[in-house]
N, C-alpha and C positions, 0 to 999 in steps of 0.2 A: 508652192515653193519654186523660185526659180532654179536652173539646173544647175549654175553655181555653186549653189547654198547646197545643194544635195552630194554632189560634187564633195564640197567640204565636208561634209555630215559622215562621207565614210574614212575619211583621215583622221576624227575627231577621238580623243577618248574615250571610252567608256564608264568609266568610273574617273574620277580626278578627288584628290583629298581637297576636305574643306580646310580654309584657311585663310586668315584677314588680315587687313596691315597691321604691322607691328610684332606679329606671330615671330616665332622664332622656330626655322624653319631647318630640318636639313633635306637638303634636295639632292639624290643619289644621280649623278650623272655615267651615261656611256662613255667609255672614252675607248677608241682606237687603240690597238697595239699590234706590232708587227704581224702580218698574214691576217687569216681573221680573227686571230682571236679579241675579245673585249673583254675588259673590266668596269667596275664601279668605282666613280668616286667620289666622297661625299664631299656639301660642302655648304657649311651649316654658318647661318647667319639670318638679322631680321628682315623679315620684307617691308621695305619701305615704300613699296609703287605695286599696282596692276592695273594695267592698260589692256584697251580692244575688248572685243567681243570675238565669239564663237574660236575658229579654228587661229585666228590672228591675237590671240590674247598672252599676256606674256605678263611674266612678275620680276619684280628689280628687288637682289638680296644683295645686302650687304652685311659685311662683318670685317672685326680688326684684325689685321694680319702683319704682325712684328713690328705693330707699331703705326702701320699703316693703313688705309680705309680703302678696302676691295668691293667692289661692286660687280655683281655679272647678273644680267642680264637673260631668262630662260624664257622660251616658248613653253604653253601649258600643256600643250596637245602633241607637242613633241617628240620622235621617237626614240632620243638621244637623252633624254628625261626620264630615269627608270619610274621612280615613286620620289613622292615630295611626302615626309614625315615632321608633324607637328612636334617640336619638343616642346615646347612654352608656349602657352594663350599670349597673349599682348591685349591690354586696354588702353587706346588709341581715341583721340578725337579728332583725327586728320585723314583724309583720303590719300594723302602724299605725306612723305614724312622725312623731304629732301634737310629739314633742318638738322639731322641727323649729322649730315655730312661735317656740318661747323661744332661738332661738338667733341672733346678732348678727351682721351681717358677713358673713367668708367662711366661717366654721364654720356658717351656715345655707344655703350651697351645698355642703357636702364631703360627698362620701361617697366608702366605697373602693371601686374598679374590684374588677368582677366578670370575667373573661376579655375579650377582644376581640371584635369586632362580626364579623358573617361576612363584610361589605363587607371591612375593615381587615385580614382573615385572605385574603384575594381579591388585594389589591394587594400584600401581603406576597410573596404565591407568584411574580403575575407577574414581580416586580420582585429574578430571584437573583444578577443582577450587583453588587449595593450592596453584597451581604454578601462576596461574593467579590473584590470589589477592600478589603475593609479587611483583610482574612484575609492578601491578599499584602502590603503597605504591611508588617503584623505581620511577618511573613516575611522581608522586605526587611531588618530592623532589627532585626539580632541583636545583641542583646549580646559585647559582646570583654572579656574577663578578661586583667588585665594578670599577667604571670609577675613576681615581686618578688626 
């Protein structure tokens, strides 16, 4: 490794969430407020781009804002980037997904679901009574064939 690269290696993350174009993302950002203190704030929308590698790598979210199409642009490695949390998978077939920009409405929020979140696969399991009382209800309510 050159010393560069090593250099970078201790600015880097340690943990980073996974997450692909199309995902629908909210990214908690730091923001500055008078003296030291800081806050978070979210700011949730699809990712359309991720560019570079290692410590130079960075993701492009957008999302509709009164109407309007907001774009910002975050470092990954970042220290102004508290967590970046997946709400929705995306099933995408584009490494870029600038066509996004040209689109109106609700067709510039849609994309198709890609599987379920591990959270949502979590409460599924806990919760095997929901499935088992509709299963009987079906059961309860057979059909009767009348003889003619």
């Amino acid at each position: 490794m050159n010393k560069i690269a090593l250099v970078e290696q201790s600015f880097m993350k340690e943990e980073v969430t996974n997450f692909n174009i199309g995902d629908t993302v909210r990214v908690f950002v730091k923001i500055a407020e008078e003296g030291d203190k800081t806050r978070l704030q979210a700011f949730e929308g699809i990712v359309i781009a991720r560019k570079g590698s290692g410590i130079r790598q960075t993701f492009t979210v957008r999302r509709i804002s009164f109407g309007e199409g907001v774009e910002r642009i975050f470092p990954l490695h970042s220290p102004w980037v508290d967590r970046v949390m997946v709400t929705k998978r995306g099933k995408v077939r584009r490494a870029k997904l600038y066509y996004m920009r040209k689109r109106i409405g609700k067709e510039a929020v849609r994309i198709d679901q890609a599987g379920e979140l591990k959270e949502e696969k979590a409460a599924k399991s806990e919760n095997p009574e929901k499935k088992t009382k509709k299963t009987e209800k079906v059961e309860q309510t057979e059909p009767t064939t009348a003889n003619s």
